[in-house]
C-alpha positions in Angstrom: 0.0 0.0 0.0 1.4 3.6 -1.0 1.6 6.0 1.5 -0.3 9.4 0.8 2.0 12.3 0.7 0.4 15.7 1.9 2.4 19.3 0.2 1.8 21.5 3.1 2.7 24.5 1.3 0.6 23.7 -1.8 -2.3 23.0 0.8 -1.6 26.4 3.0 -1.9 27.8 -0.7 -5.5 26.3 -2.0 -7.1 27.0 1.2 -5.8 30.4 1.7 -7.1 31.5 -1.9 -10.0 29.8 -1.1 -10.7 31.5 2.3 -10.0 34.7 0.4 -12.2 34.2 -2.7 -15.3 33.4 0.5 -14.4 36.3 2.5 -13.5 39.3 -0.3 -16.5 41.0 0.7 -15.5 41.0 4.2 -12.1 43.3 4.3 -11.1 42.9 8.0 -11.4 39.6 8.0 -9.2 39.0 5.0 -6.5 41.1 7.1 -7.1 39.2 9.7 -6.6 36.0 8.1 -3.4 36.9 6.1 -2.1 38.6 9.2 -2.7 35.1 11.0 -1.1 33.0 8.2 1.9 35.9 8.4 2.4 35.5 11.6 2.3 31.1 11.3 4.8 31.2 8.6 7.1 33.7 10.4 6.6 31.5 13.5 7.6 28.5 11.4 10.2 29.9 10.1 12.0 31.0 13.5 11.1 28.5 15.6 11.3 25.3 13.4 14.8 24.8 12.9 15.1 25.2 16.7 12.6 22.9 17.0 14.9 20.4 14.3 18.4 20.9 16.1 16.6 20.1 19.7 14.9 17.2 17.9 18.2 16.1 16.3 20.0 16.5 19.8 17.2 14.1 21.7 18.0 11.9 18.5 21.5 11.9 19.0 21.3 11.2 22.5 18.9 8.3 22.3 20.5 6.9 19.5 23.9 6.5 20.8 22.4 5.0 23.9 20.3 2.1 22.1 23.5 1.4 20.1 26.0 1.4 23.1 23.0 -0.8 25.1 23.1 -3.2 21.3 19.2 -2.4 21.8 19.0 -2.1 18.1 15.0 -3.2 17.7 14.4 -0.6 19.7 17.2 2.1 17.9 15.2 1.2 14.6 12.0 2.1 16.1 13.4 5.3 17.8 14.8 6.2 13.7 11.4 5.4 13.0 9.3 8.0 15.4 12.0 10.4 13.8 9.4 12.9 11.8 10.3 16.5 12.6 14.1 15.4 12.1 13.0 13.6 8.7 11.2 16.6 7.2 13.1 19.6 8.6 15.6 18.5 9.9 19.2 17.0 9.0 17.8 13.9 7.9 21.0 12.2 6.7 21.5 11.1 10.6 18.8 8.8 10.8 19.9 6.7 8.0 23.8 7.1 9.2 22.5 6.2 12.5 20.9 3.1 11.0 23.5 2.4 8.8 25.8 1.9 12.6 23.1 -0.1 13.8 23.3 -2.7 10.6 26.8 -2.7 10.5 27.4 -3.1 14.0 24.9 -6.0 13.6 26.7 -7.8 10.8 24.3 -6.8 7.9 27.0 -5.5 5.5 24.2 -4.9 2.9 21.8 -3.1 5.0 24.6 -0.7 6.4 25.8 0.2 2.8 22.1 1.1 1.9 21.4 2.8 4.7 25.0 4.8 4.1 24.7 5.3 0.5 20.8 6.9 1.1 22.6 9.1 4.2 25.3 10.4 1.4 22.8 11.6 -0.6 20.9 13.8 1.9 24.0 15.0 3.8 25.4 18.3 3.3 29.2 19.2 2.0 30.8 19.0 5.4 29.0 15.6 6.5 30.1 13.9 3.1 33.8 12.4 4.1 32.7 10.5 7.2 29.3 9.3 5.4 31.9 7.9 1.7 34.0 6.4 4.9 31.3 4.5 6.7 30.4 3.7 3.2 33.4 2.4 2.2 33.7 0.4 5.3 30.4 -1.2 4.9 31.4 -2.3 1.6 34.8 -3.7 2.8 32.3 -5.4 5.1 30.2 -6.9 2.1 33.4 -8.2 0.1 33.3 -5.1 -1.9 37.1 -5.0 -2.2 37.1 -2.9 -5.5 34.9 -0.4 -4.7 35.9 0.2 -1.1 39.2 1.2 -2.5 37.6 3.2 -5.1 36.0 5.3 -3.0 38.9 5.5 -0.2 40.6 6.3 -3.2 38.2 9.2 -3.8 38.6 10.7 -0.2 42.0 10.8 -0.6 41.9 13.0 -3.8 
């Protein structure tokens, strides 16, 4: 079954034309409203990627602890729970998280998805230690020749 996926911001879009197309005869009301939807997006906009970095921290913090504990049942549901972090946040450290988790587990192919779908997201500065993990869970999965390709790659 496919999941349904909701574009807030086309949504915020169809019913605010709509709200204004119902209430155009009705001018403070219309100020109202658009002063409301002002004031939501500026809220969202200051206060959500504070919300994402304390969300990432709690993350963090959890995280490390299921992994140290080898509670990893319990680390994949914790990734799972992970939706502010996923859509606002820096979502490349749930899947490097549960790249860790497969790894430290044995599942050599699991870690190198879970790695190679964390690369993708991650920004600049995140990308050496993500192509290393990589490369490591490859060396892990008998990937000789690409390990070295991408070691190779870090080192250039």
């Amino acid at each position: 079954m496919k999941a349904v996926e909701i574009r807030w911001g086309w949504l915020l879009i169809t019913l605010s034309v709509v709200a204004l197309v119902l209430l155009r005869h009705h001018k403070w009301v219309v100020v109202g409203y658009t002063g409301a939807v002002l004031v939501g997006v500026i809220a969202f906009i200051v206060l959500g990627p504070r919300k994402a970095a304390r969300a990432e921290a709690r993350f963090r913090t959890q995280a490390l602890a299921h992994l140290h504990a080898g509670e990893h049942a319990a680390l994949e549901q914790l990734a799972a729970r992970q939706w502010w972090l996923e859509r606002f946040g820096r979502r490349h450290l749930i899947d490097d998280i549960r790249g860790v988790s497969a790894l430290a587990q044995g599942d050599a192919q699991a870690a190198r998805a879970r790695f190679a779908a964390a690369l993708e997201t991650a920004p600049p500065e995140a990308r050496p230690r993500l192509s290393l993990s990589l490369a490591r869970a490859e060396r892990a999965a008998g990937l000789e020749a690409e390990a070295e390709g991408r070691l190779r790659e870090l080192l250039t």
